[in-house]
N, C-alpha and C positions, 0 to 999 in steps of 0.2 A: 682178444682176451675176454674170458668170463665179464661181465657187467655188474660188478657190484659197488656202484659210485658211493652207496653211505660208508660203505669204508677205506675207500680213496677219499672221500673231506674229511672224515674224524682223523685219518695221520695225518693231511693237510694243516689241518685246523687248531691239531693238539698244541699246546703252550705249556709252559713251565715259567712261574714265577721267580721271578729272580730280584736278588736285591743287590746294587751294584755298591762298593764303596770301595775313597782312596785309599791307595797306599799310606801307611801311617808314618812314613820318610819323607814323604812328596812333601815341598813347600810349600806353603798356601798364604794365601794375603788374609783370609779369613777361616772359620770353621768350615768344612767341606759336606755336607748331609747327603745319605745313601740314596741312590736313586734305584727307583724300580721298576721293572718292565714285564711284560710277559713275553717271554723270547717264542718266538717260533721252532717248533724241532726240526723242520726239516730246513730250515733257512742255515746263514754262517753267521759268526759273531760280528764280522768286520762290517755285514750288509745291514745289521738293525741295530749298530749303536754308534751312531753321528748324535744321538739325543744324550747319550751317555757320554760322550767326548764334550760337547757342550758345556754342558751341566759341571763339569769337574772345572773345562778351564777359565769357567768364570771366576773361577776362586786361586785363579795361579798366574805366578806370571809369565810372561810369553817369552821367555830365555830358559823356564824351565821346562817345557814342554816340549818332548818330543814324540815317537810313533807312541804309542797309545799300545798295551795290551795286557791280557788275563790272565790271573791264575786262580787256581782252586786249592786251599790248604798246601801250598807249596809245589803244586803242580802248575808251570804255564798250558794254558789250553789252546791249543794248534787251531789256529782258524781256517786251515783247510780240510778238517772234519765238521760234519753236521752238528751242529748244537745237540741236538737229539741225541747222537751218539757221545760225545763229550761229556750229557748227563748222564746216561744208561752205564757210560765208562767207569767212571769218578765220582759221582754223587747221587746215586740208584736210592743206596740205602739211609737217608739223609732228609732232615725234614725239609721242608718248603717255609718259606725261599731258598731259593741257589743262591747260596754267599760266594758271590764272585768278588774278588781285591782287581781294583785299578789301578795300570801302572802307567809312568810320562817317562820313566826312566827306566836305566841298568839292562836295558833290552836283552833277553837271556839269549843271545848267538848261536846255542849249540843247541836247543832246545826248539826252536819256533825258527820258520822263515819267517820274510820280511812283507809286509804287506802294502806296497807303496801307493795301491789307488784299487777300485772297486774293478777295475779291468784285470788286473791279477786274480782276483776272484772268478769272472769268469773267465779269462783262458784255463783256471784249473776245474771249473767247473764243464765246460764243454769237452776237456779232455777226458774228463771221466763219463763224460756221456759217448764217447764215440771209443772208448774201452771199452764199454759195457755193449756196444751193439756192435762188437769186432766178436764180440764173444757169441751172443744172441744170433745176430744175423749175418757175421761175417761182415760187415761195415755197409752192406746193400741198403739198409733202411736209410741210415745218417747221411749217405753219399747221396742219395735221390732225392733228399731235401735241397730247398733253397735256403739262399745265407737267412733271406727272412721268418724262415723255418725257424734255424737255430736261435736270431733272435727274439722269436718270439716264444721259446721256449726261456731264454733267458733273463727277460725282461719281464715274466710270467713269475720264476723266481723271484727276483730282486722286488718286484711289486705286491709279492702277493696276491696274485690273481690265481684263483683255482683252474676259472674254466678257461682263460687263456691260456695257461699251462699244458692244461690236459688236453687239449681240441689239437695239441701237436703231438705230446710226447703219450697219447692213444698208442699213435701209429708206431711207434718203437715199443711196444706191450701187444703187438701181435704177431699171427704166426701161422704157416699155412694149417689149414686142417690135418691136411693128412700126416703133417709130424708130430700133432699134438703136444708139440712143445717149443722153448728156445733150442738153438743148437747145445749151448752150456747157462749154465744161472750165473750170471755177474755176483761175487760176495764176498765179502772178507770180514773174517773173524778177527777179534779184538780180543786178548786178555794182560791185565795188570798184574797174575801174579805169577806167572811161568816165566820160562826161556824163552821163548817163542809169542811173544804180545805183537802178533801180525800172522797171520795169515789168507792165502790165497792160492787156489789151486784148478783146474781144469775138472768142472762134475756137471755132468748130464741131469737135466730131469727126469729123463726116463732110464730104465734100468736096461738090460738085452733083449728081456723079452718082452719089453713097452710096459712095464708097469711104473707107474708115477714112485720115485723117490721122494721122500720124505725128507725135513728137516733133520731127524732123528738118523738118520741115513747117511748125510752129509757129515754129523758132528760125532758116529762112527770113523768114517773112514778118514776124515782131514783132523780131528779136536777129540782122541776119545775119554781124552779126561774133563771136556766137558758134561759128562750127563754119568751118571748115575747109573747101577745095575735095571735091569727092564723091568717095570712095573708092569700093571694092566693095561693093556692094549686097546682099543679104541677100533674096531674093525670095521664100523659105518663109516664111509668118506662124510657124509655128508652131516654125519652126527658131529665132527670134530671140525669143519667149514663152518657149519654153523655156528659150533661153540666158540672159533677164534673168532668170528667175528663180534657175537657177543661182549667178547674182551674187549675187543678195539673200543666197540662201542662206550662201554660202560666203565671204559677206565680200571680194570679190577684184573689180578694175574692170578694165573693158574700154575697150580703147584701139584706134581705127579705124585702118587701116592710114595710113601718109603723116605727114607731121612737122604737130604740132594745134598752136596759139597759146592754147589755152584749154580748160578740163575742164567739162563742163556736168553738174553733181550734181545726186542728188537722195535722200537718205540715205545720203548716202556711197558713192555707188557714180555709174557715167558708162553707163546705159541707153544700146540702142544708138537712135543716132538712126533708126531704122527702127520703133522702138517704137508700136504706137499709141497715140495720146493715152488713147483709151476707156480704154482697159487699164491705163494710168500712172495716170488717175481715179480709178478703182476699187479700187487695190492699195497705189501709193505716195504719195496725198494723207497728208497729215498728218490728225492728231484737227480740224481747225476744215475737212474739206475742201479744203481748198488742195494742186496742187501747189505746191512752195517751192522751185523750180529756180533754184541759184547757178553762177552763167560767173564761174569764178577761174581765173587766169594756169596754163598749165601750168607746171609740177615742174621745174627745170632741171638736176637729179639722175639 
């Protein structure tokens, strides 16, 4: 993979303030006060909040408490999505804090599976990392790891280690030279107001005649009512590589010129459709390999 590690720790690294408070049904022995954290995007809910399960059931009693989970303005949030994505989803255009409600009850059955222990986190987390490299490398890279491989790509996860993380899951973000790419790009698209709030399909990063497919490329042919009629084009690769990372870096999103119906995220930030897929691969996949691209309604602000 190209080597550009400052913007493999800024998605790392990126956080979103959140402010957590109970349910206003839940029983409590006392007053219950919000607690707050700065979530990690690319972590799960279930993995950084034992501090926030704490915290509530000190104020409750222990016959009213059972699994523990989130909602956002009446949405429960699936703890088997990236937090990262679950903002970008749900709460994009939203000031800071993330007002998340905690719940000990009424557990929504049809809505959220059950999350019985931090081991269900990773068997679905590993799962999605040896999807992602059935796609990429045809399962060759994940298969020639050791189990110590995988846990240390998991445990890299769950602790928050950068460079443990990445000193494994490097080697699943390469690719021989002379194919100059994955065999397909791992991703699935998200949107909240269509028929179709899922998407996932089979797309090359190179095109027939090996030229690099774009992001813009992609949400043509899978999502085309994601993006808008074509603006001004960007024809320097290297002018619009540098501008995305820019972004990353500096926290700040870019907006194509012309009036848009909809923001296509992917950490929080709106890559320019010009982007190559390779590149979005490599950089801004999440820890399970996926990109996690949400199309929410543009800002009317």
């Amino acid at each position: 993979m190209t080597d550009d590690k400052d913007v493999l720790r800024d998605v790392w690294f990126g956080r979103i303030p959140t402010c957590f408070t109970l349910y206003q049904d839940e029983i409590t022995e006392r007053e219950a006060e919000p607690y707050y954290l700065l979530l990690p995007r690319v972590s799960y809910l279930t993995l950084v909040t034992d501090k926030v399960k704490k915290h509530f059931q000190k104020v409750m009693r222990q016959e009213d408490i059972s699994e523990m989970w989130f909602e956002y303005e009446g949405t429960p949030l699936k703890w088997h999505y990236p937090i990262g994505l679950l903002f970008d989803l749900l709460a994009s255009s939203s000031a800071l804090p993330w007002n998340i409600t905690v719940h000990f009850k009424s557990f929504p059955e049809k809505d959220l599976l059950h999350c019985p222990s931090k081991d269900a986190v990773e068997a679905h987390f590993m799962s999605c990392v040896k999807e992602a490299d059935a796609l990429k490398h045809k399962s060759q890279v994940i298969n020639e790891m050791q189990k110590k491989d995988h846990k240390q790509l998991w445990m890299g996860l769950q602790n928050d280690r950068f460079d443990q993380f990445w000193a494994i899951n490097r080697k699943l973000m390469e690719y021989p030279a002379e194919e100059n790419g994955f065999r397909y790009i791992p991703f699935k698209i998200y949107q909240t107001t269509t028929e179709r709030p899922f998407i996932q399909k089979l797309f090359r990063p190179l095109t027939a005649d090996g030229q690099l497919h774009t992001l813009g490329d992609l949400l043509k042919e899978v999502c085309p009512s994601a993006i808008a009629p074509e603006g001004d084009m960007i024809s320097n690769v290297k002018t619009f590589l540098f501008a995305t990372k820019m972004l990353i870096l500096h926290s700040k999103q870019h907006f194509l010129d012309g009036e848009k119906k909809n923001q296509v995220m992917i950490h929080g930030i709106e890559p320019m459709l010009e982007t190559p897929l390779q590149w979005l691969s490599e950089h801004l996949s999440y820890p399970d390999n996926f990109l996690h691209i949400s199309v929410v309604p543009q800002p009317t602000d």
